[in-house]
C-alpha positions as CSV (number, residue, x, y, z in Angstrom):
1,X,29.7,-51.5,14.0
2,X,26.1,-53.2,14.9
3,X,24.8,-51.3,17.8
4,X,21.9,-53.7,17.9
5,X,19.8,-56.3,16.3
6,X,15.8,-56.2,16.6
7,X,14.2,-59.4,14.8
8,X,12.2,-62.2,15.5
9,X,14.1,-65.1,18.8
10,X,14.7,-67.9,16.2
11,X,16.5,-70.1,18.3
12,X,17.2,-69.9,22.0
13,X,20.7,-71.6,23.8
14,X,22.1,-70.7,26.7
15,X,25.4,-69.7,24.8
16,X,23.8,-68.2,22.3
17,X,20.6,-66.9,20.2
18,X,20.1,-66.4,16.7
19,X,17.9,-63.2,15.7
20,X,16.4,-63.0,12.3
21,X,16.5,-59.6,11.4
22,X,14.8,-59.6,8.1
23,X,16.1,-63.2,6.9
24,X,19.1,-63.0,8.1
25,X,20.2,-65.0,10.7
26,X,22.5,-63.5,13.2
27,X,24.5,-65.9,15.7
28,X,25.1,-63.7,19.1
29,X,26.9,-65.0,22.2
30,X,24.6,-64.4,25.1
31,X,25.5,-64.1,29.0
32,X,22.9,-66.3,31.2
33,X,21.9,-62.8,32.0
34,X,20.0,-62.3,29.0
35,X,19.1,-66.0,28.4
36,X,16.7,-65.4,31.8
37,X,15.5,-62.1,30.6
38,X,14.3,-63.4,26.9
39,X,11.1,-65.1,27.2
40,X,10.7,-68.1,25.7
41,X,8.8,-67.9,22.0
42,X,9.6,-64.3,21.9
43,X,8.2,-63.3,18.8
44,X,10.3,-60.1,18.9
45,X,13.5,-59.0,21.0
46,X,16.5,-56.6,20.6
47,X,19.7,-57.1,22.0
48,X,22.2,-54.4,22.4
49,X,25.3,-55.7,20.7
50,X,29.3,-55.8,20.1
51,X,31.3,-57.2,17.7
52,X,34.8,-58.8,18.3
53,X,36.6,-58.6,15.1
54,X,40.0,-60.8,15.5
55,X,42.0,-61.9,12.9
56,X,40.5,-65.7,12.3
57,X,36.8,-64.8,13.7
58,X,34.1,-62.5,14.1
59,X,32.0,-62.6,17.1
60,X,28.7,-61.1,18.1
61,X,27.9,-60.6,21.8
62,X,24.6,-59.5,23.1
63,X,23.1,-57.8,25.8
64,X,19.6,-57.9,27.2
65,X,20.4,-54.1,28.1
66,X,22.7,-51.3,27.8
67,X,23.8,-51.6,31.6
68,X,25.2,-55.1,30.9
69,X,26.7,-54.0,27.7
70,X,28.5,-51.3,29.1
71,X,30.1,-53.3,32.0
72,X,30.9,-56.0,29.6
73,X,33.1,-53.4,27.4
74,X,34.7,-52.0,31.2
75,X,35.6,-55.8,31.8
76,X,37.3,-56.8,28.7
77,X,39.3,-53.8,28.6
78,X,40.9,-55.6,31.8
79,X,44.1,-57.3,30.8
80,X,44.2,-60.8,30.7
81,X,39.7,-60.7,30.8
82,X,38.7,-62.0,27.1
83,X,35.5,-61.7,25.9
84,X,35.0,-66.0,27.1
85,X,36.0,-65.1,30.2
86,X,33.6,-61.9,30.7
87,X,30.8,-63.6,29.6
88,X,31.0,-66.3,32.3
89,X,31.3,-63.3,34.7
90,X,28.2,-62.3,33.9
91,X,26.8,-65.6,33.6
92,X,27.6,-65.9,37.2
93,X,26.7,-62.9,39.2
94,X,24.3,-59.6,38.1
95,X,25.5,-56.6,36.9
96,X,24.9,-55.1,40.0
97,X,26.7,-57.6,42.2
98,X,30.1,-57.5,40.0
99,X,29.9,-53.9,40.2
100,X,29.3,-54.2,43.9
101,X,31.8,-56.6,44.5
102,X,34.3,-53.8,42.6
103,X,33.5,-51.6,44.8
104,X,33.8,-53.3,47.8
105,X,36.7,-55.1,46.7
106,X,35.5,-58.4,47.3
107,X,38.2,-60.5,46.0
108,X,36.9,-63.4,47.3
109,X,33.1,-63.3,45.2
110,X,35.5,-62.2,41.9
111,X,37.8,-64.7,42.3
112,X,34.6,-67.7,42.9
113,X,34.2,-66.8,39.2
114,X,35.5,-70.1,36.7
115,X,38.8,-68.5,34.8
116,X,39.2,-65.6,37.4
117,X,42.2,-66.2,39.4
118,X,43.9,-64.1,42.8
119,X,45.6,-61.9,40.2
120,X,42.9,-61.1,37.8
121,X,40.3,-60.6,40.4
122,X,42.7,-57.9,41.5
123,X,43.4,-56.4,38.2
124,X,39.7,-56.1,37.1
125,X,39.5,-54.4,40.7
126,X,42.0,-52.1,40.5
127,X,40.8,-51.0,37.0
128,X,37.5,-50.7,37.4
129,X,36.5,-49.6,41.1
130,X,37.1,-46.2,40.1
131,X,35.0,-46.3,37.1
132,X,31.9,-48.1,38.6
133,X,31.4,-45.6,41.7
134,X,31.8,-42.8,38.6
135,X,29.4,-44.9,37.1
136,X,26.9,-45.4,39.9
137,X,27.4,-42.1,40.9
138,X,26.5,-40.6,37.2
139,X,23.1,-43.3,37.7
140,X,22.0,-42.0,40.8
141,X,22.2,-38.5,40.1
142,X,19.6,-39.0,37.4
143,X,21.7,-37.8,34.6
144,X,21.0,-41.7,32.7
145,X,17.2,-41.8,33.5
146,X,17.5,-44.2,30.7
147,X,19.8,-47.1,28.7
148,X,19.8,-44.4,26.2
149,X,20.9,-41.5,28.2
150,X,24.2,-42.9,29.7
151,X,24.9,-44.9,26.4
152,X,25.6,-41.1,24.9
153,X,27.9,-40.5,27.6
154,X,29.7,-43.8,27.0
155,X,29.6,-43.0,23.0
156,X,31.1,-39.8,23.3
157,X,33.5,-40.7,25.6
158,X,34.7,-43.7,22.7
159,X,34.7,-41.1,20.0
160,X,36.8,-38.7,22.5
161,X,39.1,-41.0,23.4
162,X,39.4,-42.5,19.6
163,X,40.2,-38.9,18.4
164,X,43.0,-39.0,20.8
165,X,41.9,-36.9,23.9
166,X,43.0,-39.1,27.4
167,X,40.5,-40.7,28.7
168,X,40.2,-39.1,32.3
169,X,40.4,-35.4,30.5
170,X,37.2,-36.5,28.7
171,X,35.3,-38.0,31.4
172,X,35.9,-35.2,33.3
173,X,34.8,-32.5,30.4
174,X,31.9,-34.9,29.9
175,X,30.7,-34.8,33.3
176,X,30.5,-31.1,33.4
177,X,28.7,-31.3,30.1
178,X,26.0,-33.3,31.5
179,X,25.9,-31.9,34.7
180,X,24.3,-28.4,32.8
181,X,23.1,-30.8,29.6
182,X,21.8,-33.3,30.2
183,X,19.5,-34.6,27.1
184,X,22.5,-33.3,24.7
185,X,22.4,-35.9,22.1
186,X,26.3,-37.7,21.3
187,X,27.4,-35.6,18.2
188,X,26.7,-32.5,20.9
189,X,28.5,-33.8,23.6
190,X,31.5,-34.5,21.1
191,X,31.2,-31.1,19.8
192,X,31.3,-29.7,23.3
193,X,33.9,-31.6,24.6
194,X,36.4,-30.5,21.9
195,X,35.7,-27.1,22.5
């Protein structure tokens, strides 16, 4: 997969951007998130990244940062949220307010979202209020000083989950991982997990 693309802000939409990353041109969807955070005439920017592969398309999404990424990935694994639909979420409100708005179960601010109706305002809160207080917990407690930081949590727990391990059994031996460890890199986190 492209984790990210570093290269020179060759064009600048508010759908989209195209990054030339050595003389390639890369097309990648963009929230109006990261349209306000890349400076106009940016000579260079990076943009954390993930690609949809369906069977008539491939599409690039990217990210200003890996906070935004991260929630992106929570909200499309939502039934019913497609990647459209996730990126006018986050066109709409901050990171922080959608994940506030989980929380809090504010129906009402999800559901003032274009595309979100009464039901899927309650899915995406059912699925994911858990999830962001684990998350905003894991921030606050210092173990993701960094984008980098809790992107190895998230990695591992793709890799875990991929191998075939349930999801809450790997978040759980994750947490107590990092909780002693807390620089350990992915491939040690994996390793420790499936111990």
């Amino acid at each position: 997969m492209i984790a990210y693309l570093k290269g020179k802000l060759a064009h600048k939409d508010r759908a989209h951007v195209i990054i030339d990353v050595n003389g390639v041109g890369y097309e990648v969807k963009i929230s109006l998130q990261t349209y306000a955070a890349l400076a106009d005439g940016e000579e260079s920017c990076k943009l954390y990244t993930h690609l949809q592969v369906k069977e008539d398309s491939h599409t690039l999404v990217g990210f200003h940062s890996m906070d935004e990424k991260l929630l992106f990935l929570d909200l499309i694994s939502v039934s019913g949220i497609g990647l459209s639909t996730a990126l006018v979420m986050l066109s709409s409100f901050s990171s922080n307010e959608i994940r506030s708005a989980i929380m809090n179960e504010n129906i009402a601010l999800i559901q003032s979202i274009k595309g979100i109706g009464s039901k899927s305002a309650q899915r995406v809160i059912l699925e994911l209020k858990d999830k962001c207080k684990k998350d905003t917990l894991f921030v606050e407690a210092g173990m993701a000083s960094h984008d980098a930081n809790f992107g190895h949590k998230q990695e591992a727990l793709a890799a875990l989950v991929t191998l075939g391990i349930p999801r809450t059994a790997a978040e759980k031996s994750l947490d107590s991982i990092l909780k002693s460890n807390p620089d350990a890199s992915v491939e040690n986190l994996i390793k420790l997990a499936l111990r």
